[in-house]
N, C-alpha and C positions, 0 to 999 in steps of 0.2 A: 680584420677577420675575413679568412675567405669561404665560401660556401661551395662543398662539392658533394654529388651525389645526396643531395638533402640533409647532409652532415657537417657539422661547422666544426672549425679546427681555431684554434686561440690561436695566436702570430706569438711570436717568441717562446710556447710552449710544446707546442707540438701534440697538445693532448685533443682528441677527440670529445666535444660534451654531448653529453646524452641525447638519445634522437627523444622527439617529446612525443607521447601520442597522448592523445586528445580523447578524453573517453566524457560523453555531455551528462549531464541531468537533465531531468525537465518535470514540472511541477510547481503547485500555485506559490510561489514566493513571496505574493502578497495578497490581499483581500482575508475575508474570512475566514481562513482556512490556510492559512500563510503558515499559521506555525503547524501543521502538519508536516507540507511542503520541506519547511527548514531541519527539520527532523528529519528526514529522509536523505536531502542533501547532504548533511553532516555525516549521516551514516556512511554513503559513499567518499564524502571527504579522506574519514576514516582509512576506510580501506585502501583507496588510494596512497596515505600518508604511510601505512605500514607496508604495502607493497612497495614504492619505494624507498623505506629505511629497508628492507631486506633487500632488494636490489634483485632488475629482473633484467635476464641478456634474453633476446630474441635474435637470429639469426646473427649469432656474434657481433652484435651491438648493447651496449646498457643504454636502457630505456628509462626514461621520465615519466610518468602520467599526470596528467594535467586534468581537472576536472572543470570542464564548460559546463556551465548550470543555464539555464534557461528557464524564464516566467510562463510557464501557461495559464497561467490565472483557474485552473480550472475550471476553463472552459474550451469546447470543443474545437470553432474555428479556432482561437488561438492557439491551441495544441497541433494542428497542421500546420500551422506557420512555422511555428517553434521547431517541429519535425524538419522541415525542407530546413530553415536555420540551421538546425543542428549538423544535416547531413551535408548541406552546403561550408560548413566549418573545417569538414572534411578528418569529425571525430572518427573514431574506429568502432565505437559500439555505447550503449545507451543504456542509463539507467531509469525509468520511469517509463511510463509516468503514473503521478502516486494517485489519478482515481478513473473509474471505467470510462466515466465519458471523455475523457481530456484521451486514455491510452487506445481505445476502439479506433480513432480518427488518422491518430499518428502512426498507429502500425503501419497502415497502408503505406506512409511515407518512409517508413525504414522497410518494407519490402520491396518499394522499387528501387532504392537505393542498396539492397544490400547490406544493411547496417542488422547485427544482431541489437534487440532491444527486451531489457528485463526487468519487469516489473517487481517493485519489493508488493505491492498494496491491491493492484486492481484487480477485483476479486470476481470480474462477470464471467460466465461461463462464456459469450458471444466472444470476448477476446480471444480465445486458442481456436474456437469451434470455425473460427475463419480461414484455417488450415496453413496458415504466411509458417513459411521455414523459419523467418528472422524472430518470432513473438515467443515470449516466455515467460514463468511467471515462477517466484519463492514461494510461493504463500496459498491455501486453499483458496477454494472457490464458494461462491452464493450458494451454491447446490449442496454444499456438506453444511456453512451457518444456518441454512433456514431448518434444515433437518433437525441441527442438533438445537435450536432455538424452540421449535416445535416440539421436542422431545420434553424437552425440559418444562416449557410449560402446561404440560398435558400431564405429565407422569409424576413431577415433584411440586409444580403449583396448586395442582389440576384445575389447571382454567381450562374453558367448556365452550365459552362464548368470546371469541379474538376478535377486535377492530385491527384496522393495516390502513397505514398512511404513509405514502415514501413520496419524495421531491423531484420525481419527475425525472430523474437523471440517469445512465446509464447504470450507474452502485444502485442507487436509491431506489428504482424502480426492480433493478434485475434485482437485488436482495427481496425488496417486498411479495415480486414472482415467487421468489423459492418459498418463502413462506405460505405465501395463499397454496402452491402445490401442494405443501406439506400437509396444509391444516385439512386437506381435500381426502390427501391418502390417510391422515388417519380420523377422518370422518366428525371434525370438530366445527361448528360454526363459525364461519367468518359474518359477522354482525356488521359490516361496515370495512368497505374498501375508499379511501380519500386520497385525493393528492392536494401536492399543493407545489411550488417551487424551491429551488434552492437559494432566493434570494428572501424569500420573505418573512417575515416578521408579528403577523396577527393570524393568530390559527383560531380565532374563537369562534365564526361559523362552522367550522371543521370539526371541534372539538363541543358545542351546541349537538350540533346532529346527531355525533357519536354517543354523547352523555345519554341523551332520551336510548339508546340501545343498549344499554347499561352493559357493557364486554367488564367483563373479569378481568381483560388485558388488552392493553393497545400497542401494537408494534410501532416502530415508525423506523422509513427506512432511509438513510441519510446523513449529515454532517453534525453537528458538534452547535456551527453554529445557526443551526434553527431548530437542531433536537432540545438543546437547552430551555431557549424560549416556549416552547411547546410542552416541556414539563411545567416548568411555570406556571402555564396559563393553565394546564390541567388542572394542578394543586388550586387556583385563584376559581375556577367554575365547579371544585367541589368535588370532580372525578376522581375515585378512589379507587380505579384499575391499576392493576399493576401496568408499570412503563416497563418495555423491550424494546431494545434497539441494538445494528450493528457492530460492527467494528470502528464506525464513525463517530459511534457518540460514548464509546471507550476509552476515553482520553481525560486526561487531566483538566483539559480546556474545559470539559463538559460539566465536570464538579465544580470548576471557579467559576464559569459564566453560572451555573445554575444555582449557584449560592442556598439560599435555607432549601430550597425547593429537593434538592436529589435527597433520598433516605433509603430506607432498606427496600425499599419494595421497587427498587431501580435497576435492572437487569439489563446486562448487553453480552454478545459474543464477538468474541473476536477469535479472524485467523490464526492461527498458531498457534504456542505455550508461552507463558508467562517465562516476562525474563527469569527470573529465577530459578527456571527447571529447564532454561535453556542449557546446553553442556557450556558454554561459555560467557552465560546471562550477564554473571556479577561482575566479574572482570570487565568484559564490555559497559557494562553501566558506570564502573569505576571511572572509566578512560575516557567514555562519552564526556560524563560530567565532569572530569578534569580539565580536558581542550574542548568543549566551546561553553563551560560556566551556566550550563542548564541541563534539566532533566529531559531524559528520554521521553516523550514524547507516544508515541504508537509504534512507527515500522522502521524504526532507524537500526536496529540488529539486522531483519530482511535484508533493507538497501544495502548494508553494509556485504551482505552472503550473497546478495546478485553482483555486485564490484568486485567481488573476489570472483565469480562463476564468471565473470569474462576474464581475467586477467589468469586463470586456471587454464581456459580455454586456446587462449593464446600463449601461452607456455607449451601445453600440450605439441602446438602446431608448429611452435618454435617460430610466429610468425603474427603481428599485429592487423594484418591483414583480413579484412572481413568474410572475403574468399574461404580464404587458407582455414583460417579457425573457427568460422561457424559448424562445420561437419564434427569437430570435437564438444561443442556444447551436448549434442546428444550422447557423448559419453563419459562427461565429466562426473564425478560421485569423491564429496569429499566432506570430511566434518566440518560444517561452518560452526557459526555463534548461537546460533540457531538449532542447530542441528544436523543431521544428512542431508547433502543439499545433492540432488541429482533430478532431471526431466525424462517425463514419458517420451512419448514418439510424435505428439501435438503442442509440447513446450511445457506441459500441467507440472508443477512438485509432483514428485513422487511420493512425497513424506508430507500433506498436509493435514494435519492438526486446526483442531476447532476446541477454543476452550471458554467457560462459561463464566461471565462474572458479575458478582456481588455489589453493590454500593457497600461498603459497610464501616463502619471506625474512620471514617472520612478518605478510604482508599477502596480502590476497586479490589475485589478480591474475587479468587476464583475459586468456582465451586466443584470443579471436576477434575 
């Protein structure tokens, strides 16, 4: 086989085979929160897999896409490593990474590289508001969940008196922010503001202190798996406020780890529309859980409409080159699976939705 021009030609065929580019993931692949991660990844799998069964030429070449995934553990230094990794791989653009504190970090890394980077999940306002050309994101931000979370608990709960506890983390904390703002502008008590981390496991000093404040309702701002344990220990100390929480603890993981503990009175929002009222939800769930033998998860529709918003991109410019086809990301608009998928002039969706949901029949349901 000989190699010319970064193009390899087969010996006795004469055929040219596809230039590959390399487009990464990056997100927690294991620990806690692994199957978030994995959801996300398969998302973009996804779309990779069907960009090339349709087959894409860039400057009269047919292209391959390869998908390099990468561990950040979600966590921060390692999401810089992961970052220069990635772009040291010499990918053409990024999916991820799926939460604020692991994507705050690594932006930096694909802005000095050049690399466009799109988030299906991280939902902090600090992410865009850092002005990097390369950062972007599918999906709302903290600033429309805590609005619509406050809304909801004021107008159709009417709870009067709110506790707020978030783990310290870039989501965790910047979601709990937009809530305490909310609960400020519409003039509701916040009874109790607590942290705690994203690694830990006994919230019952936490949840002591809160109880003597007796809230109507306790937020908590953060993952799946410490929001679970933290229902629990409510239910076991007696506390009969209503549970809130984000897009974190909206997940399937959250009703299996939290076993008798989740019931009606279990409320979370999450960015976007339910697959279902997505224009291409069912479909997408169909084919999800055909090729990889498990259910969707949380933002694996997103990841899959940010891997099509590069590979759109690069069409556009007729050119896989990060150069070339980042200028086109701000004028891409196209129906994903999701939705209209198109960016402001700071990388925001255009189109982000906040929708409210239910525990109820042993599925999260929504109520808006």
């Amino acid at each position: 086989m000989w190699v010319l021009a970064g193009l390899a030609m087969s010996a006795g065929t004469g055929a040219w085979a596809d230039t590959v580019v390399k487009i990464g993931f990056a997100g927690p692949l294991t620990g806690p929160i692994a199957h978030v991660g994995k959801d996300e990844q398969y998302g973009a799998q996804l779309a990779l897999d069907d960009a090339n069964a349709r087959g894409v030429v860039l400057g009269g070449q047919k292209v391959r896409f390869e998908l390099l995934a990468e561990d950040d553990q979600g966590d921060p230094r390692t999401a810089t490593t992961v970052a220069q990794r990635l772009a040291d791989a010499g990918v053409k653009g990024v999916v991820g990474h799926v939460t604020s504190g692991a994507s705050i970090p690594a932006s930096r890394i694909y802005e000095q590289a050049g690399i466009p980077a799109i988030t299906p999940s991280s939902t902090s306002p600090k992410l865009t508001q850092q002005g990097y050309r390369t950062t972007y994101r599918v999906i709302a931000n903290d600033l429309q969940q805590g609005a619509a979370m406050v809304g909801f608990a004021a107008d159709v709960l009417k709870a009067k008196r709110i506790a707020v506890i978030d783990d310290r983390t870039a989501y965790g904390q910047g979601l709990a922010d937009a809530v305490v703002d909310s609960l400020k502008r519409r003039g509701l008590a916040l009874v109790g503001r607590e942290f705690t981390t994203d690694k830990a496991t006994d919230f019952a000093s936490i949840l002591t202190k809160l109880k003597a404040a007796q809230p109507d309702a306790i937020f908590y701002g953060g993952m799946d798996a410490q929001g679970a344990p933290l229902l629990k220990q409510m239910k076991q100390l007696g506390i009969n406020a209503k549970y809130l929480g984000g897009d974190g603890v909206c997940t399937a993981e959250m009703i299996k780890i939290s076993g008798a503990a989740v019931s009606e009175d279990v409320y979370c929002t999450k960015a976007g529309i339910p697959m279902e009222r997505m224009p291409g939800g069912k479909q997408f769930n169909e084919r999800f859980k055909a090729r990889f033998n498990i259910p969707v998860q949380l933002y694996a529709p997103y990841s899959y409409d940010a891997t099509i918003a590069l590979v759109e991109a690069m069409k556009q410019a007729n050119s896989a080159e990060p150069a070339r086809y980042l200028p086109q990301l701000q004028k891409i608009a196209f129906k994903g699976v999701t939705g209209n998928v198109a960016f402001d002039a700071s990388g925001d969706s255009r189109e982000g939705g906040v929708t409210l949901y239910q525990f109820k029949s042993g599925r999260w349901e929504p109520r808006n």
